[in-house]
C-alpha positions in Angstrom: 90.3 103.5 132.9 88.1 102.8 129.4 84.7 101.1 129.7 83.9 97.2 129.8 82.0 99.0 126.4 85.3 100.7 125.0 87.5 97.4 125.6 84.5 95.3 124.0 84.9 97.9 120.9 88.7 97.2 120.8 88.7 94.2 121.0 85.7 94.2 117.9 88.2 96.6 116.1 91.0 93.7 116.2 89.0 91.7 113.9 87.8 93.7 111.4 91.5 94.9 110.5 93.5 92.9 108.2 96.8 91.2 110.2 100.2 91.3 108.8 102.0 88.5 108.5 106.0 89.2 108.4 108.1 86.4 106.3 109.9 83.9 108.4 112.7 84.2 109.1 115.9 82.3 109.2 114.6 79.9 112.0 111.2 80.0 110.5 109.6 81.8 113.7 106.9 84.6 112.1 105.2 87.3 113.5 101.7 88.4 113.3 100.4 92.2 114.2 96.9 92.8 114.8 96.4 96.4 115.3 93.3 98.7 115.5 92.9 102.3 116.2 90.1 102.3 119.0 93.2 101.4 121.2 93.8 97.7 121.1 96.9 95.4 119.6 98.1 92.0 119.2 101.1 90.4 118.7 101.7 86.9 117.9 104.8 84.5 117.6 104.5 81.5 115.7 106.8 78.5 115.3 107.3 77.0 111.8 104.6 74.1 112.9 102.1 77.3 112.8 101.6 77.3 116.8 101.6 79.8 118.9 105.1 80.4 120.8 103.7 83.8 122.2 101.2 86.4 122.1 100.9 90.3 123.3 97.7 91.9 123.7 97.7 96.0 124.6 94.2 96.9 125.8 94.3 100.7 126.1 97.0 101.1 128.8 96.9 97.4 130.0 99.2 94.2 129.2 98.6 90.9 128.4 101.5 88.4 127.8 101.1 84.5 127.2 104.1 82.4 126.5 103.8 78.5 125.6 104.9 77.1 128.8 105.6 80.3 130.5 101.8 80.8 131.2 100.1 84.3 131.5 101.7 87.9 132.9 100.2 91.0 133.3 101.2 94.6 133.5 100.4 98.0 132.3 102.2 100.8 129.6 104.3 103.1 132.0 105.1 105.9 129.3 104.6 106.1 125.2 108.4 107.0 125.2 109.1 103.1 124.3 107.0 101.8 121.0 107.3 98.1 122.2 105.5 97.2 125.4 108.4 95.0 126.5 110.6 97.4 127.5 107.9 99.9 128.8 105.6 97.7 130.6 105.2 97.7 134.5 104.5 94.6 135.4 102.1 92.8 138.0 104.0 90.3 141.0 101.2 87.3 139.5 98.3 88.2 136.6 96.2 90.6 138.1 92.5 89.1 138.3 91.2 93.0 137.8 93.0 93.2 134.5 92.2 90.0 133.4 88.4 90.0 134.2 88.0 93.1 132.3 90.5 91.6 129.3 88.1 88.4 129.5 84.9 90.3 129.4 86.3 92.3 125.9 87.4 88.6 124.5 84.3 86.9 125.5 81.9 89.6 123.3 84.0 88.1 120.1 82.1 85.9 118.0 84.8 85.7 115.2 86.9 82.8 113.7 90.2 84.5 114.2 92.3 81.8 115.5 94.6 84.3 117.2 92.1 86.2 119.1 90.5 82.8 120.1 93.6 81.3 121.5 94.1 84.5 123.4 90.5 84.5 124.8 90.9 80.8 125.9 94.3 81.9 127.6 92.8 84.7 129.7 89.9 82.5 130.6 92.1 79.6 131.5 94.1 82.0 133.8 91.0 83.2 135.4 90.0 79.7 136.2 93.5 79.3 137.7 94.9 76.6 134.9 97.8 77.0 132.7 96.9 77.5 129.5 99.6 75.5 127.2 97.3 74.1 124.2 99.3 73.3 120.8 97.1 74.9 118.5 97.6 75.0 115.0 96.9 79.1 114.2 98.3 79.0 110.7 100.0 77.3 107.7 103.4 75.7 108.4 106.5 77.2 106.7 107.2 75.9 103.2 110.9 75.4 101.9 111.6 78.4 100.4 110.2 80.9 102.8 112.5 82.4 104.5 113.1 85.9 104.4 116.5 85.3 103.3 117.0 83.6 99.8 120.4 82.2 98.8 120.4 82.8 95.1 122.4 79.7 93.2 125.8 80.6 91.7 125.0 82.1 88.4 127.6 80.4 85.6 126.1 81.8 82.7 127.8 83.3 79.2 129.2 86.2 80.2 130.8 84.5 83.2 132.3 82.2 80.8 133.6 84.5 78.5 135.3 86.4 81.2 137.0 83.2 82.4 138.1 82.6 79.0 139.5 86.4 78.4 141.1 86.2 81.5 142.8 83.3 81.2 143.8 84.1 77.8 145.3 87.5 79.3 147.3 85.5 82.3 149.0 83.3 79.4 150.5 86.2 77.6 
């Protein structure tokens, strides 16, 4: 089991690396990846409003999963054979108070403005006081028109197009 030290580090190690952001997609739900190499990551859902729908934190071994309205879950990797947690995770009967204390202590050393680690600090801590956490924050930007992964380009009906109508139709008249 790593150190309250070791989580405080990963959780540290969060901030300092750059998240990726991926494009919305089609129903303008984005996802943003936090991920260090000192053994922590986090992954976030986020409606087109720019609210948090879910988020995933992976402390070492350990699991942390909030959902809006669905509250907090905990659990722990069972195997590296799976890359996402979801399908590899054991997970706990109710949120394990163990896990989340020692989750909460790494969260609470963060003095940063990250929105997304914030949330997920007053998530934990609201679990351990025993409410549901279901604040609508606002993490990030809303979704513009436009940016969707998935561009229809307009029907082009330039010159060339024109001209091949015109040859062809000349062609069908003969």
């Amino acid at each position: 089991m790593p150190t309250e030290e070791q989580c405080r580090d990963a959780v540290q190690a969060l901030y300092r690396v750059r998240a990726v952001e991926k494009p919305p997609g089609l129903d303008g739900h984005r996802e943003i990846w936090h991920r260090a190499t000192r053994g922590a990551e986090l992954l976030s859902t986020v409606d087109p409003s720019g609210r948090l729908d879910d988020q995933e934190l992976t402390l070492f071994k350990e699991v942390f999963y909030w959902r809006r309205g669905g509250g907090m879950k905990t659990g722990k990797l069972v195997g590296d054979s799976d890359v996402s947690s979801r399908g590899n995770t054991l997970w706990d009967a109710a949120p394990a108070p163990v896990r989340l204390n020692r989750a909460g202590k790494a969260l609470s050393s963060y003095l940063g403005d990250d929105a997304y680690l914030l949330h997920f600090r007053d998530a934990i801590a609201a679990t351990l006081a025993g409410l549901e956490w279901d604040e609508k924050r606002v993490v990030t930007h809303p979704i513009m028109p436009g940016d969707s992964q998935e561009l229809a380009a307009p029907p082009q009906d330039g010159p060339l197009k024109k001209l091949l109508r015109a040859l062809l139709k000349k062609l069908s008249l003969r």
